[in-house]
C-alpha positions as CSV (number, residue, x, y, z in Angstrom):
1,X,-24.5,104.8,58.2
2,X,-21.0,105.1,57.1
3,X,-21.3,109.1,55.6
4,X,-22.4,109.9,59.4
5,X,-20.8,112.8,60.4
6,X,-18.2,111.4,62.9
7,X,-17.2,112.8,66.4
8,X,-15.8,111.6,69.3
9,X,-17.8,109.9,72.3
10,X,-18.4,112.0,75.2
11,X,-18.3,110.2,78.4
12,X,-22.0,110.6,79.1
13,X,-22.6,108.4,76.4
14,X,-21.1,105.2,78.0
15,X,-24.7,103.9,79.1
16,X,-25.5,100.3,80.1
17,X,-28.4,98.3,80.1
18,X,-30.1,96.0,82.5
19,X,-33.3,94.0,83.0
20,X,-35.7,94.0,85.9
21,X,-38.8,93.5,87.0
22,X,-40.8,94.9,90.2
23,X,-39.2,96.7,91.9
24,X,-35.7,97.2,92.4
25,X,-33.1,98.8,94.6
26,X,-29.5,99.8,94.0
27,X,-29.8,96.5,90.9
28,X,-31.1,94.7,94.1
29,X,-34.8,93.1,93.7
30,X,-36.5,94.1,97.4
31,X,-40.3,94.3,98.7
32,X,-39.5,97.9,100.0
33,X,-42.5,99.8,98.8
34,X,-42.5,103.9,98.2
35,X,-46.0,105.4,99.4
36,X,-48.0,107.5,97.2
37,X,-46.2,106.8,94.0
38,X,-48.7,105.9,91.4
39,X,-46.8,106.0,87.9
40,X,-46.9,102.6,86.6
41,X,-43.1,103.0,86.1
42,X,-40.5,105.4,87.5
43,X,-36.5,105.4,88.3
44,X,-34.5,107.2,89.8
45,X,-31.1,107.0,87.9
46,X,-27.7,108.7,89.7
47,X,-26.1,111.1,86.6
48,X,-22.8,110.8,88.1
49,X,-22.2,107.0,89.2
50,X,-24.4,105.9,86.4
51,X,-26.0,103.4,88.0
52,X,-29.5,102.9,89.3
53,X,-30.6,103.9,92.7
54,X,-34.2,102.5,92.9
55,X,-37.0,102.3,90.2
56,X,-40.3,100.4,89.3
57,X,-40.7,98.4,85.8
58,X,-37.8,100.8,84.7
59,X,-37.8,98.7,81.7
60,X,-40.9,98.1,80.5
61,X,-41.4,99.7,77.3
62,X,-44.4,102.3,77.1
63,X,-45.5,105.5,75.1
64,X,-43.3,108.5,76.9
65,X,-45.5,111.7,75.5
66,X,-43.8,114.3,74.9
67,X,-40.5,112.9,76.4
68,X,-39.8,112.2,73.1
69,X,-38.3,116.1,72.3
70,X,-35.9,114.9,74.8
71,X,-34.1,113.3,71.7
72,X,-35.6,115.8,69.2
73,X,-33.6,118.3,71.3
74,X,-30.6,116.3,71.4
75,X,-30.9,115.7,67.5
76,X,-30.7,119.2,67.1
77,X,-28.3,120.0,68.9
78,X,-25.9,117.0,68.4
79,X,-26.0,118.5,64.6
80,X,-25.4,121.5,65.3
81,X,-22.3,121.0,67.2
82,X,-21.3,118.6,64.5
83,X,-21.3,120.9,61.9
84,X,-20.3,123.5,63.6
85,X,-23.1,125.7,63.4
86,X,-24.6,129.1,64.6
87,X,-27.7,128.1,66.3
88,X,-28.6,131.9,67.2
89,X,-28.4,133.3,63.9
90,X,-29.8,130.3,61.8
91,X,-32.9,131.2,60.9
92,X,-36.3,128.8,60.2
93,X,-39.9,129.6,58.5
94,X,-42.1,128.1,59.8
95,X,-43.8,126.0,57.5
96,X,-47.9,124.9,56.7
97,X,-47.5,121.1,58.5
98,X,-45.7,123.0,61.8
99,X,-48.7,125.8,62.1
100,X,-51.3,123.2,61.8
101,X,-50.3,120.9,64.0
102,X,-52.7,119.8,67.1
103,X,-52.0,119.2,70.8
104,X,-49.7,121.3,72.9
105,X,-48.4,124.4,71.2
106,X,-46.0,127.1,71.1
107,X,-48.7,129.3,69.0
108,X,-46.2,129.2,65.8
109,X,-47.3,131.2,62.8
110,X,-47.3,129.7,58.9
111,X,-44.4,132.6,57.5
112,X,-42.8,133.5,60.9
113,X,-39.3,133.3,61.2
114,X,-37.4,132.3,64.5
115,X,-33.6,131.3,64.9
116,X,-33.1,127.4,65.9
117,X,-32.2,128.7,69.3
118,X,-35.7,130.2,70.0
119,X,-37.4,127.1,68.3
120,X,-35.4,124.8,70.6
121,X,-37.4,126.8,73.4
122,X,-40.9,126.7,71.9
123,X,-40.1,122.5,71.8
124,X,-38.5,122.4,75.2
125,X,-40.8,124.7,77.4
126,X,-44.4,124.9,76.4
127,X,-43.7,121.7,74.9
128,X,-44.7,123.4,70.9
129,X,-45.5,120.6,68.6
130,X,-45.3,122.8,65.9
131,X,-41.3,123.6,67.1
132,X,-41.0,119.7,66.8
133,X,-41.9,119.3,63.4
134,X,-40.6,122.7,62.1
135,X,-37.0,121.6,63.5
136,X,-37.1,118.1,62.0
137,X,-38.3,119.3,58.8
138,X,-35.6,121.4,58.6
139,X,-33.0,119.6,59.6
140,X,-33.9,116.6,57.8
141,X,-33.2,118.4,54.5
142,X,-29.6,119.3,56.7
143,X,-29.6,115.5,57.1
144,X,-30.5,114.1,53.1
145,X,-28.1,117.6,52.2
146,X,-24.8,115.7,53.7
147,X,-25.9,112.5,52.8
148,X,-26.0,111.7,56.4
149,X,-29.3,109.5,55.6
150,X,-27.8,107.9,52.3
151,X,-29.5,104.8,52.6
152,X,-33.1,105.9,53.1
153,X,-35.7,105.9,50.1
154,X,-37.4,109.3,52.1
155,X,-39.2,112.0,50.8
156,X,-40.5,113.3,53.6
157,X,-38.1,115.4,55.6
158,X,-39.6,114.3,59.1
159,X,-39.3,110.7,58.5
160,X,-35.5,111.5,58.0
161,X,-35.1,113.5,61.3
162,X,-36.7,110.7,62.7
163,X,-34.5,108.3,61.5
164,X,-31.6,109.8,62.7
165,X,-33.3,110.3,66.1
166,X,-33.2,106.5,66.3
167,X,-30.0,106.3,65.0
168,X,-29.2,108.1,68.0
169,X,-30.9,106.1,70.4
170,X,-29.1,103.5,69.1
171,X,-25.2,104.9,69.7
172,X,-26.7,105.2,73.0
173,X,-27.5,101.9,74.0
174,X,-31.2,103.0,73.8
175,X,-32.1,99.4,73.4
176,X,-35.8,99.7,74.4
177,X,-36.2,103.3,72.6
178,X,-38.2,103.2,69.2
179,X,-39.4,106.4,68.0
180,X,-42.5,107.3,65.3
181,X,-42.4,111.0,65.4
182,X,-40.1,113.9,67.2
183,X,-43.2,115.4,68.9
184,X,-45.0,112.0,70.8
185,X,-48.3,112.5,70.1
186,X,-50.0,108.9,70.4
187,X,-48.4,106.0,67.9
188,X,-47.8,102.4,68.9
189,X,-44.3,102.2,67.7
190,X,-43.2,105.4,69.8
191,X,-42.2,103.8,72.9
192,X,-39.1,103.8,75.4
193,X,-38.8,103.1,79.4
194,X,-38.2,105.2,82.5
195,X,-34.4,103.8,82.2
196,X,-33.7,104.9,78.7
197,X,-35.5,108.0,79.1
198,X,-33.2,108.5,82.4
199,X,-29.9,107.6,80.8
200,X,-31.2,110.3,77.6
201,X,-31.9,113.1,80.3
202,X,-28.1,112.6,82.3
203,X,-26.5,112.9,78.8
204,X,-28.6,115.8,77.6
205,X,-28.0,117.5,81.3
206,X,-24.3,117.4,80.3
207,X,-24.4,119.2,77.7
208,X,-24.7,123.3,78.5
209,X,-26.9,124.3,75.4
210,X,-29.7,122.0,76.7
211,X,-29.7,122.5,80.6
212,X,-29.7,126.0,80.3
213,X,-33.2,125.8,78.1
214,X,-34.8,123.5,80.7
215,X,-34.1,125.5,83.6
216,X,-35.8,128.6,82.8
217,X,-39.5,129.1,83.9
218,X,-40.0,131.6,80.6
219,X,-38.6,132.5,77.6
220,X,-39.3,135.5,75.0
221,X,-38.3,136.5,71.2
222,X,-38.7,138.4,68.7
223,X,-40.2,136.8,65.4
224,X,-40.5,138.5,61.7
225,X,-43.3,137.8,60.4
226,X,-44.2,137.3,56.7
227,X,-45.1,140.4,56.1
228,X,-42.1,142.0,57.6
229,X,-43.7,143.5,60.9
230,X,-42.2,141.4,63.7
231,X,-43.9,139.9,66.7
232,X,-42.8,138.8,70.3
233,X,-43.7,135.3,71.5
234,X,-43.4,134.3,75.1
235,X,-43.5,131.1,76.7
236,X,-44.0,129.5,80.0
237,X,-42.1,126.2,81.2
238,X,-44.9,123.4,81.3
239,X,-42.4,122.4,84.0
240,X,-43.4,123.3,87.0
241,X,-40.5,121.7,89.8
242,X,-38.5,123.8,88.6
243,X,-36.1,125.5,92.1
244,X,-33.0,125.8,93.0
245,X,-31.8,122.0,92.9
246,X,-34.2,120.5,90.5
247,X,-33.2,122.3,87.2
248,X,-35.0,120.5,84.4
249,X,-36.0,118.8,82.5
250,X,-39.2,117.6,80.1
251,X,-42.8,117.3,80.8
252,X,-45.4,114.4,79.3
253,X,-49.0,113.5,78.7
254,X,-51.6,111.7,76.3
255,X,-54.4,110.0,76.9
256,X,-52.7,106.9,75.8
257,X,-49.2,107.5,77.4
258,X,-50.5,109.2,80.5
259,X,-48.8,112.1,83.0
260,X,-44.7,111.8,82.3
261,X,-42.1,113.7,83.9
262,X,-38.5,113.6,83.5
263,X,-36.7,115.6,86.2
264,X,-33.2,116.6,87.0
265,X,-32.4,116.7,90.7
266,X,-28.6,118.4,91.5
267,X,-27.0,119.2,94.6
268,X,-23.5,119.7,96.2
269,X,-23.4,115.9,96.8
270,X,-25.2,114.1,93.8
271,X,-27.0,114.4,90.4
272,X,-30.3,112.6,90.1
273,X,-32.4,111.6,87.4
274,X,-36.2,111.0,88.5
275,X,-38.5,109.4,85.7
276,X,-42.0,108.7,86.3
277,X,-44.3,107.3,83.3
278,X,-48.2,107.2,83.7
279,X,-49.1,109.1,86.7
280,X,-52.5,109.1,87.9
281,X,-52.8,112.9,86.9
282,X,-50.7,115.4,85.9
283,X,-51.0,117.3,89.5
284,X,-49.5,113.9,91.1
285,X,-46.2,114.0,88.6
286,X,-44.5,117.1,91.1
287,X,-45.1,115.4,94.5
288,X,-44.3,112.1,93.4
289,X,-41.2,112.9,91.9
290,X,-40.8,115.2,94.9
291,X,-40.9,111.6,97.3
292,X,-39.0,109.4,95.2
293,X,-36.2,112.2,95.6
294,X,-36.3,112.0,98.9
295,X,-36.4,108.3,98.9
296,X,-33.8,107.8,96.9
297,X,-31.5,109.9,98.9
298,X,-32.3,108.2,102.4
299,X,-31.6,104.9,100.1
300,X,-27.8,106.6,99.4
301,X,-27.2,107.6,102.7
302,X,-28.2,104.4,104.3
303,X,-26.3,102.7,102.2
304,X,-22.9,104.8,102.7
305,X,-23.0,104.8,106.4
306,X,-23.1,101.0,106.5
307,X,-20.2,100.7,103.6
308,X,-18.1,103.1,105.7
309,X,-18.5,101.5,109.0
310,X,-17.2,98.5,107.7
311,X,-14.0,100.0,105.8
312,X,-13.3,101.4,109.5
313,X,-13.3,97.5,110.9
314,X,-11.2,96.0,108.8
315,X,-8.2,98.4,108.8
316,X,-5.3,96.9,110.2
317,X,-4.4,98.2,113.2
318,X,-0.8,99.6,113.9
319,X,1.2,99.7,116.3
320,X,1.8,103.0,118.4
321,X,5.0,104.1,119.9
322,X,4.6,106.0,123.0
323,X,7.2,108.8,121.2
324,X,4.9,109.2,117.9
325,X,2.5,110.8,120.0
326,X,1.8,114.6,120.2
327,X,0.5,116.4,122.7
């Protein structure tokens, strides 16, 4: 990996890792239980501080759906930014292998052609399978182009974007993160945990280009098709908690994976991260990430009042002359 294209660290990317089982609060095991959460693993990770405020297996490694495009996103973007590049004028076709493709859609045409921008949409908010292979495709060639990937025996331009999405998990101190694909669809060997997929979603949060994709409820553009008429697409947010204080950020589901949600919670006070992985349907994924907000801040206020109570005891106490006093 030495011919990677080199930049300097942001600070979200200082991530740490720790091991736990049960379930867990503030890095502390405790019995507490949260009613009416049925995802077989969830967190709730604070963006700011870095830390974990609660969670449930955080680390156990499972299939994460279309989490994944998470990192497809961040991919994207991260080379973008590298190479200092005009994601609103580059423009894509989209290609045989992107129309075709099955599960959740954006409704690409074979000839159409959309600027990286609006394809980072179709990925992000109806969740297009066809946007995640028409990006890696293209930007693997980007990738095998620079020599990015010079180590890698790959013809197949996916496989490289791929590649360099786990390279990325790895600068990340993704250490349970393994992915097959940039869209999810079901494969053994694409599977991460609520924590990794938390510690992804702060970094990605961070950076403006992807936040203000995953807080829109709808998105439309203009497409020219192949035989030079042009067409509109428009779509929806599969992301439905999306307000005033929870502004993103990726929905999930297979059969084999199960309802995911990664949500971002921000208000005047903190920036939460709620994972939950294998819901018990896809209606339960709002509420329940809904209650383990509000769980998690009761957790953080309960836990201030206590720490600032007991800064008040122990400061010294001075001595008062009667003439220091004002009246």
């Amino acid at each position: 990996m030495e011919s990677r294209v080199k930049t300097t660290p942001s600070k979200g990317l200082k991530l740490h890792s720790r091991r736990s089982s049960g379930i867990s609060v503030g890095g502390l095991e405790s019995n507490a239980m949260v009613s009416g959460i049925s995802a077989r693993s969830w967190v709730v990770y604070d963006a700011d501080k870095k830390s974990i405020v609660c969670g449930k297996s955080e680390t156990e490694k499972r299939e994460i759906a279309s989490l994944t495009k998470i990192m497809t996103a961040y991919t994207v973007i991260k080379i973008v930014m590298q190479l200092d590049l005009n994601m609103m004028t580059m423009k894509v076709n989209v290609c045989f292998e992107s129309a075709i493709m099955y599960g959740t859609s954006a409704k690409l045409e074979e000839g159409d052609t959309l600027t990286v921008w609006d394809l980072l949409h179709a990925l992000l908010l109806p969740s297009g399978n066809d946007a995640a292979i028409c990006l890696a495709e293209y930007f693997g060639f980007i990738l095998v182009g620079l020599k990015i990937q010079p180590s890698l025996k790959l013809t197949n331009m996916v496989d490289v974007f791929v590649a360099e999405m786990n390279a990325n998990a790895k600068t990340l101190k993704l250490a349970n993160t393994t992915y097959a694909n940039p869209h999810g669809l079901k494969d053994p060997s694409n599977k991460s945990t609520a924590e990794d997929v938390a510690r992804l979603s702060a970094v990605c949060m961070n950076v403006p280009l992807f936040a203000e994709i995953v807080k829109k409820s709808s998105y439309s553009c203009t497409a020219r098709k192949i035989d030079g008429t042009y067409k509109t697409y428009t779509w929806a947010n599969t992301n439905k908690l999306i307000t005033k204080e929870f502004n993103g950020v990726k929905t999930g589901i297979t059969a084999s994976a199960g309802p995911c949600l990664a949500s971002s919670y921000k208000d005047d006070k903190r920036h939460l991260i709620i994972i939950v992985l294998s819901c018990k349907s896809a209606g339960h994924r709002w509420h329940e990430v809904a209650n383990l907000k509000t769980h998690a801040l009761d957790l953080l206020s309960s836990q201030k009042t206590p720490q600032a109570q007991k800064k008040l005891t122990l400061l010294p106490r001075k001595a008062v002359s009667r003439s220091s006093i004002k009246t």
